[in-house]
ROVO-13985 format. One record per atom (N, C-alpha, C): residue in one letter; x, y, z. Coordinates in Angstrom, 3 decimals, decimal comma, always signed. Example, Ala and Ser with C-alpha at 12.3 -4.5 7.8 and 13.67 -1.06 7.14 Angstrom:
<pts>
PT type       c1       c2       c3
PT    a  +13,190   -5,690   +7,800
PT    a  +12,300   -4,500   +7,800
PT    a  +13,200   -3,300   +7,800
PT    s  +12,850   -2,250   +7,080
PT    s  +13,670   -1,060   +7,140
PT    s  +12,900   +0,030   +7,870
</pts>
This chain:
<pts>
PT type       c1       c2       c3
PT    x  -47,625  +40,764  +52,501
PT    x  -46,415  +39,970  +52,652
PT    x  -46,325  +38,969  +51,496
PT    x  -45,455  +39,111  +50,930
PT    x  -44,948  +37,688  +49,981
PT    x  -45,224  +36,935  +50,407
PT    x  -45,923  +35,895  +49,643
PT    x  -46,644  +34,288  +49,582
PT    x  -45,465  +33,581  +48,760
PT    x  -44,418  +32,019  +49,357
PT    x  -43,865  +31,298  +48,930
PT    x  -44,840  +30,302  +48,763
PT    x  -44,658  +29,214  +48,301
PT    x  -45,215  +27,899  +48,665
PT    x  -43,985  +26,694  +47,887
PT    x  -43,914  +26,036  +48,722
PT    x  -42,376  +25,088  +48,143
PT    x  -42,968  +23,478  +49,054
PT    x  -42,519  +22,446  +48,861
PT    x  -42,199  +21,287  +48,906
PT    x  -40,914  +21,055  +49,745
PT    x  -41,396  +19,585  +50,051
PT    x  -39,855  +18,881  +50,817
PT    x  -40,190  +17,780  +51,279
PT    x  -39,305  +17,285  +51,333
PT    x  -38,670  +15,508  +51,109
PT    x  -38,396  +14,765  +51,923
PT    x  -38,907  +14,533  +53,228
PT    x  -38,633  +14,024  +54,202
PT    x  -37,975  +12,524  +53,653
PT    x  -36,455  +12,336  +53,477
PT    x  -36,294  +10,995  +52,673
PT    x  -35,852  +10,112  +54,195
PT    x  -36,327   +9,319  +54,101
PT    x  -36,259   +7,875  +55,291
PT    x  -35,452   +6,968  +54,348
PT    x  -34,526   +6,296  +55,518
PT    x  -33,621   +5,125  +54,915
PT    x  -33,687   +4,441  +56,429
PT    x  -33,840   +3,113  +56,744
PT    x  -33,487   +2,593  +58,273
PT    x  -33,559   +3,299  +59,269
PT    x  -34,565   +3,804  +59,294
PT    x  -34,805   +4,504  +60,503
PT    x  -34,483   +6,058  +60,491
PT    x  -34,177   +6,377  +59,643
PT    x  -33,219   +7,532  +60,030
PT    x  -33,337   +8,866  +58,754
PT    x  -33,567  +10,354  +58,884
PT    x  -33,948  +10,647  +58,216
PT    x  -32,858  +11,691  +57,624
PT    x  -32,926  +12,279  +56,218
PT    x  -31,818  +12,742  +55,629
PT    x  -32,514  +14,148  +55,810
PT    x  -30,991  +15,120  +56,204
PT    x  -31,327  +16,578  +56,311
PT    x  -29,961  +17,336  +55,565
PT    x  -30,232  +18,419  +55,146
PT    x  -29,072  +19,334  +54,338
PT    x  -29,076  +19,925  +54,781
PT    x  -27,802  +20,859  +54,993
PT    x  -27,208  +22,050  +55,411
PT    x  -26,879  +23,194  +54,448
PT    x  -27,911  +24,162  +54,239
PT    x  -27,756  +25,305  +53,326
PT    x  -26,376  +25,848  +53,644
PT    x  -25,721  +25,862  +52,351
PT    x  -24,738  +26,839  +51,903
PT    x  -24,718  +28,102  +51,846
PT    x  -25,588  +28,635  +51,323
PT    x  -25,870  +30,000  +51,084
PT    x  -26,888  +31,050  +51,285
PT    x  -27,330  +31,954  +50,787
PT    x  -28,356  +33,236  +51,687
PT    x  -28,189  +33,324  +53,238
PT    x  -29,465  +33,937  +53,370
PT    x  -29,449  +34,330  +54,572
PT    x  -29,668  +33,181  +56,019
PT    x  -30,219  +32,273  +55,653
PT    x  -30,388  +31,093  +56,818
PT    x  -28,747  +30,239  +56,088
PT    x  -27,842  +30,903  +55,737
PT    x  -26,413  +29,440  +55,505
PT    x  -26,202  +28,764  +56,901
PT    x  -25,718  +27,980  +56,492
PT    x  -25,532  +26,780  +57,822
PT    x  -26,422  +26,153  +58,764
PT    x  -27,729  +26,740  +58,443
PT    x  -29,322  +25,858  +59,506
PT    x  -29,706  +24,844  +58,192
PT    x  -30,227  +23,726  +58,991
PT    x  -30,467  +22,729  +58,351
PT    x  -31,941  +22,552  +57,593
PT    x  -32,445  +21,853  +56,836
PT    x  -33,614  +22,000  +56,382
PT    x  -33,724  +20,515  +55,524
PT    x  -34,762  +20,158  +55,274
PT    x  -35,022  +18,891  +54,527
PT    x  -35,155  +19,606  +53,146
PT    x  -34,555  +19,067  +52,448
PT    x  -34,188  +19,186  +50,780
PT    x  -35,949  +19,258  +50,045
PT    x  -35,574  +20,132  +49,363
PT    x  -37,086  +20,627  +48,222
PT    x  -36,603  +21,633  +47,601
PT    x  -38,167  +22,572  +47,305
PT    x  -37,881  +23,853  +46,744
PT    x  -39,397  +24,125  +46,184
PT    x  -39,134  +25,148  +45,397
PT    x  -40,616  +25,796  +45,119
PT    x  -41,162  +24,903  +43,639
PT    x  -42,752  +24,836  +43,798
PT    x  -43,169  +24,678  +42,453
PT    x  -43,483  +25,139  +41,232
PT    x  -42,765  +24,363  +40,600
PT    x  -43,312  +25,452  +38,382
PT    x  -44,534  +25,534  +37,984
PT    x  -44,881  +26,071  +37,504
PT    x  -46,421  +26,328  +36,949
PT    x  -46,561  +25,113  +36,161
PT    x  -47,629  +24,711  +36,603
PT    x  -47,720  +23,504  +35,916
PT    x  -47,629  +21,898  +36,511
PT    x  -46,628  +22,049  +37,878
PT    x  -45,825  +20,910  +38,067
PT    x  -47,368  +20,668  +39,516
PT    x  -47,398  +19,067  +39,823
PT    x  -48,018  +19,186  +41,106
PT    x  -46,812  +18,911  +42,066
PT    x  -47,370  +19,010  +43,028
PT    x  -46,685  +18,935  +44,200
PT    x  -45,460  +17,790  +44,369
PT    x  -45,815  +16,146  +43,667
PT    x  -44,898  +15,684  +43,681
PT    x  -44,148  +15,400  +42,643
PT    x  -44,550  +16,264  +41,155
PT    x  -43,659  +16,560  +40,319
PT    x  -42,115  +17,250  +40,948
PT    x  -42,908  +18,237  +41,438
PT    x  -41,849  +18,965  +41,964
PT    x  -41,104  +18,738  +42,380
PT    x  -41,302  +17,932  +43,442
PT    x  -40,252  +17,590  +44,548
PT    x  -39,246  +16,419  +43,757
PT    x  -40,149  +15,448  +43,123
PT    x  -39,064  +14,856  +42,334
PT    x  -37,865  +15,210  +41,146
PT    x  -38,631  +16,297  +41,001
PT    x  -37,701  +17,139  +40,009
PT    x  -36,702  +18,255  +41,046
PT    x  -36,848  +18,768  +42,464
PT    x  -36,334  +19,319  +43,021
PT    x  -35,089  +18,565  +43,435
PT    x  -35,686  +17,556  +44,190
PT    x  -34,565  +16,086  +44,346
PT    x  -33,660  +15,514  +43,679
PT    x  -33,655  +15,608  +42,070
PT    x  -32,833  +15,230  +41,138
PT    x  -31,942  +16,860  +41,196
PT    x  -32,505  +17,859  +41,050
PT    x  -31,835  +18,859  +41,299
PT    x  -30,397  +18,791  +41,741
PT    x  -31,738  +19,319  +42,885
PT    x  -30,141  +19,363  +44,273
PT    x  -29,423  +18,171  +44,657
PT    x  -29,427  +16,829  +44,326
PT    x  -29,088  +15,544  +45,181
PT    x  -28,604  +14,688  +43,942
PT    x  -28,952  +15,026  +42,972
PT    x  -28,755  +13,925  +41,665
PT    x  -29,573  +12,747  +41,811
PT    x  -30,542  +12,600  +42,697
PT    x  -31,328  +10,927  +42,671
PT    x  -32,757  +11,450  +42,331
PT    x  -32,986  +10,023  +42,312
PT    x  -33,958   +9,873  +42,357
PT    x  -34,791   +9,591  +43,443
PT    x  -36,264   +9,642  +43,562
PT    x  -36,719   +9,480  +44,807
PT    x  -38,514   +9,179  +44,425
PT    x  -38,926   +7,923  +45,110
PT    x  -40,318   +7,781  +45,821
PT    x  -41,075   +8,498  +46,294
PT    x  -42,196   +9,359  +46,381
PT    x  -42,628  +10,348  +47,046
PT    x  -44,318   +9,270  +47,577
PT    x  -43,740   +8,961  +49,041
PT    x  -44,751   +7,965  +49,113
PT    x  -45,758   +7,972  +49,877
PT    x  -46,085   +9,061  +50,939
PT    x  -46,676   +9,877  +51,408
PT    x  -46,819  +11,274  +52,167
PT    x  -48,161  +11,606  +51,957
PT    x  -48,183  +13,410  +52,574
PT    x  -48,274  +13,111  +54,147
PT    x  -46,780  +14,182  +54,782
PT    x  -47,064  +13,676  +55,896
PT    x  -47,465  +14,996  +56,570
PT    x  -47,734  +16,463  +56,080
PT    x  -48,180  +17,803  +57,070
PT    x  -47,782  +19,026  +55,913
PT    x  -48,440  +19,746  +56,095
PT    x  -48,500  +21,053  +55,712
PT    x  -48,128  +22,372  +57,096
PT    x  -46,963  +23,357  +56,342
PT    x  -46,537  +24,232  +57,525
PT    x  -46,787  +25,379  +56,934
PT    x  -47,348  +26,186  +57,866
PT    x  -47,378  +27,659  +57,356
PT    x  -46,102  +28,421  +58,442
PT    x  -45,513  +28,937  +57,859
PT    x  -44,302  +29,866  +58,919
PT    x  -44,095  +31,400  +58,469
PT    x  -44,012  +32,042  +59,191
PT    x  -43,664  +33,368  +58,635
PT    x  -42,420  +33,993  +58,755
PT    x  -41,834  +34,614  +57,927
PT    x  -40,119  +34,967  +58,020
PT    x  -40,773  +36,055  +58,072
PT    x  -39,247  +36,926  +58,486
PT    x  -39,434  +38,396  +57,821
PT    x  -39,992  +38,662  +56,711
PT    x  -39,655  +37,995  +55,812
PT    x  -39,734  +38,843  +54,292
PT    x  -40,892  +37,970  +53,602
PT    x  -41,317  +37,113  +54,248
PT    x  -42,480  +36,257  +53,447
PT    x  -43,057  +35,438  +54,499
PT    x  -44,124  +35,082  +53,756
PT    x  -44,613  +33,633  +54,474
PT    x  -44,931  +32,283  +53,607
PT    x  -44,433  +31,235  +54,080
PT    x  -43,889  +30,233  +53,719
PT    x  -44,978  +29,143  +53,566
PT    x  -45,148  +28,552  +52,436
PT    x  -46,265  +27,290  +53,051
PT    x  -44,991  +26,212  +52,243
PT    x  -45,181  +24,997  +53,260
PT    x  -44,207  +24,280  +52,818
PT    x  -45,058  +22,542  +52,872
PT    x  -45,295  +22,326  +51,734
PT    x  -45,864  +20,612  +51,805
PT    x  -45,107  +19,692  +52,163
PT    x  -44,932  +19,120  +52,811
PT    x  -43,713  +17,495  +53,175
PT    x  -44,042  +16,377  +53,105
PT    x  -43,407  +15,370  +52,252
PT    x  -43,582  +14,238  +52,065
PT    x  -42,750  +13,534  +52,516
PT    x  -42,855  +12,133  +53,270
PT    x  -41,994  +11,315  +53,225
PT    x  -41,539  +10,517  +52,477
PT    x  -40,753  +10,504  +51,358
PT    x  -40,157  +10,093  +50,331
PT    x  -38,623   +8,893  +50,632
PT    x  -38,379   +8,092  +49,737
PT    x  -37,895   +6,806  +49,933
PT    x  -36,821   +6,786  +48,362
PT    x  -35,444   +6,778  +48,366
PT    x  -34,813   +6,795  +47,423
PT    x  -35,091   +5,153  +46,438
PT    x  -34,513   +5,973  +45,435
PT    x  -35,327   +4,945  +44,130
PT    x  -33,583   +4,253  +43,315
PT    x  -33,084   +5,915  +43,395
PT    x  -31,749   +5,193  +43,006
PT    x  -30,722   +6,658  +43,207
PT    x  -29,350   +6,372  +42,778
PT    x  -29,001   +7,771  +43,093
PT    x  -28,101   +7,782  +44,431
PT    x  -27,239   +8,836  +44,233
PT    x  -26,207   +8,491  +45,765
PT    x  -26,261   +9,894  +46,694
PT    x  -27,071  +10,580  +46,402
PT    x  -27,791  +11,634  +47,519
PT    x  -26,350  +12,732  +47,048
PT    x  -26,347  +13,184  +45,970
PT    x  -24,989  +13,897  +45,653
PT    x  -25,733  +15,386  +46,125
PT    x  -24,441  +16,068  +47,074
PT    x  -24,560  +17,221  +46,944
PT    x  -24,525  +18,494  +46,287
PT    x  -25,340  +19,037  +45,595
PT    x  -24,926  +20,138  +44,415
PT    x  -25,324  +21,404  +45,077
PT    x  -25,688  +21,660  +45,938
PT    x  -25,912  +22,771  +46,339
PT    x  -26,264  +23,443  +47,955
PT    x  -26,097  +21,757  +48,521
PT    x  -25,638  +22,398  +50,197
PT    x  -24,597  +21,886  +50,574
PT    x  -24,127  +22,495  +52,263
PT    x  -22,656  +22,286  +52,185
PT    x  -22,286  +21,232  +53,050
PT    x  -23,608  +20,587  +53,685
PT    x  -23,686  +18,967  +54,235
PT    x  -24,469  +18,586  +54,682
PT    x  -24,186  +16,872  +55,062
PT    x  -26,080  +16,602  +55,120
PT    x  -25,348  +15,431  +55,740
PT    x  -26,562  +14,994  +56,647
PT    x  -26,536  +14,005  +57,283
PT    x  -27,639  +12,988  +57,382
PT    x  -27,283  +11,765  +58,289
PT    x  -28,686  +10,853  +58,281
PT    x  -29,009  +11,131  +60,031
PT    x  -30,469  +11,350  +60,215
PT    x  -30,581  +11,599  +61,612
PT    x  -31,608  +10,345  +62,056
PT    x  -30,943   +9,711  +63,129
PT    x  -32,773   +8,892  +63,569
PT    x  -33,563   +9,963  +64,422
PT    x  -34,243   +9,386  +64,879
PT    x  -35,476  +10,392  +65,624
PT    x  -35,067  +10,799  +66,661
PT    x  -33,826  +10,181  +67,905
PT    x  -33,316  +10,735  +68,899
PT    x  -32,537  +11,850  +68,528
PT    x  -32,111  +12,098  +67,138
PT    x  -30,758  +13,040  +66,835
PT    x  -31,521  +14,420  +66,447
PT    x  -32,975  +14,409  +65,646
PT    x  -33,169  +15,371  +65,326
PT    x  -33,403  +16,527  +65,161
PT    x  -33,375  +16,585  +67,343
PT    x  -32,881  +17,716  +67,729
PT    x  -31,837  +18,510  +67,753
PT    x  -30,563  +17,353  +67,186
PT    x  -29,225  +17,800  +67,359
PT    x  -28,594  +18,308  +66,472
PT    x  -29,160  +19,514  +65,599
PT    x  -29,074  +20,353  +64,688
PT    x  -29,499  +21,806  +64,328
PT    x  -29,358  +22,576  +63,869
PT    x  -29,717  +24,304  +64,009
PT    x  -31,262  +24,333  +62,851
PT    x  -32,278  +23,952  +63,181
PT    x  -33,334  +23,997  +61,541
PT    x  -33,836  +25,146  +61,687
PT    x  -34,035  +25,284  +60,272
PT    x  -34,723  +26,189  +59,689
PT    x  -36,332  +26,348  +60,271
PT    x  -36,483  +27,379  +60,124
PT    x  -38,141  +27,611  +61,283
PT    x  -39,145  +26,413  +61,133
PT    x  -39,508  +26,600  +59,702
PT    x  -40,256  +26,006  +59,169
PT    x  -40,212  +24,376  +59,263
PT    x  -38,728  +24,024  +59,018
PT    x  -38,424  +22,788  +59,823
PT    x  -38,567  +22,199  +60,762
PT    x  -38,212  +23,164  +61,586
PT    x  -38,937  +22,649  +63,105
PT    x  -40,033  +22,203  +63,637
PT    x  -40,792  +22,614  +62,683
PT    x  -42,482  +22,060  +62,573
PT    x  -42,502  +20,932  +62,352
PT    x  -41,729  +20,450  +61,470
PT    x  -41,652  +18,799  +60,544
PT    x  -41,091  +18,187  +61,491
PT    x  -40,007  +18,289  +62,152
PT    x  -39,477  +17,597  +63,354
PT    x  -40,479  +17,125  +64,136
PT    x  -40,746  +18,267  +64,814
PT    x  -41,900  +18,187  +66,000
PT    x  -42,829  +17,147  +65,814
PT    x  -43,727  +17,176  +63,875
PT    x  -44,437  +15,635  +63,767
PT    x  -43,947  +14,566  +63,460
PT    x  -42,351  +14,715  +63,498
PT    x  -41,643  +13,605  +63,369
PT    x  -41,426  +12,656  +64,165
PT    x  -40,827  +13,468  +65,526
PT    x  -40,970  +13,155  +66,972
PT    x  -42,258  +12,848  +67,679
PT    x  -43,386  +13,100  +67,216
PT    x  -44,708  +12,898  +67,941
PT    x  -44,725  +14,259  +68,656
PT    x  -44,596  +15,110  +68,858
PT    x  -44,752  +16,407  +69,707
PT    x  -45,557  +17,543  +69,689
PT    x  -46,151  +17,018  +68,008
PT    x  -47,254  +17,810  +67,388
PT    x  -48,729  +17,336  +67,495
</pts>
């Protein structure tokens, strides 16, 4: 099975945490915390800061590791690192999903996530 391994950004503002809504492929419209895969070369929070300017146009803090997920799709299996990260500057611009919201911890059930996501929730919520 295909081996991914990608990053993500758990970004916190007042309580409350930022999630995107994929636009496109096969999971469009389930939600997921903003990242992506790493370059040869890059570490883990290269990446994500360079993923973050990406997709969002900001900048961002990457200020601690908060869990590692292994998930398996059909077509691969996924290891995904998550940090909780803290904006630096930057207005969270969307370039490549089709919306995003701020969730506190009561809401973050109240959305469709991505598998792998659901894991991050769960230690978000305490449930893990």
């Amino acid at each position: 099975m295909k081996q991914i391994e990608v990053v993500a950004a758990i970004i916190c503002r007042e309580g409350k945490y930022f999630a995107t809504q994929r636009g496109y492929g096969e999971f469009k419209d389930c939600w997921e915390f903003p990242g992506g895969k790493i370059e040869a070369g890059e570490s883990r929070e290269e990446a994500l800061k360079r993923e973050i300017r990406e997709e969002l146009d900001t900048e961002i803090s990457v200020d601690t590791f908060l869990t590692t997920v292994e998930c398996d799709y059909p077509a691969f299996h996924l290891t995904m690192h998550c940090f909780l990260c803290s904006v630096r500057s930057g207005h969270l611009v969307l370039k490549e999903h089709e919306n995003a919201t701020w969730l506190n911890r009561e809401e973050l059930g109240s959305v469709d996530w991505l598998p792998a996501d659901v894991e991050v929730v769960k230690e978000l919520v305490g449930e893990k």
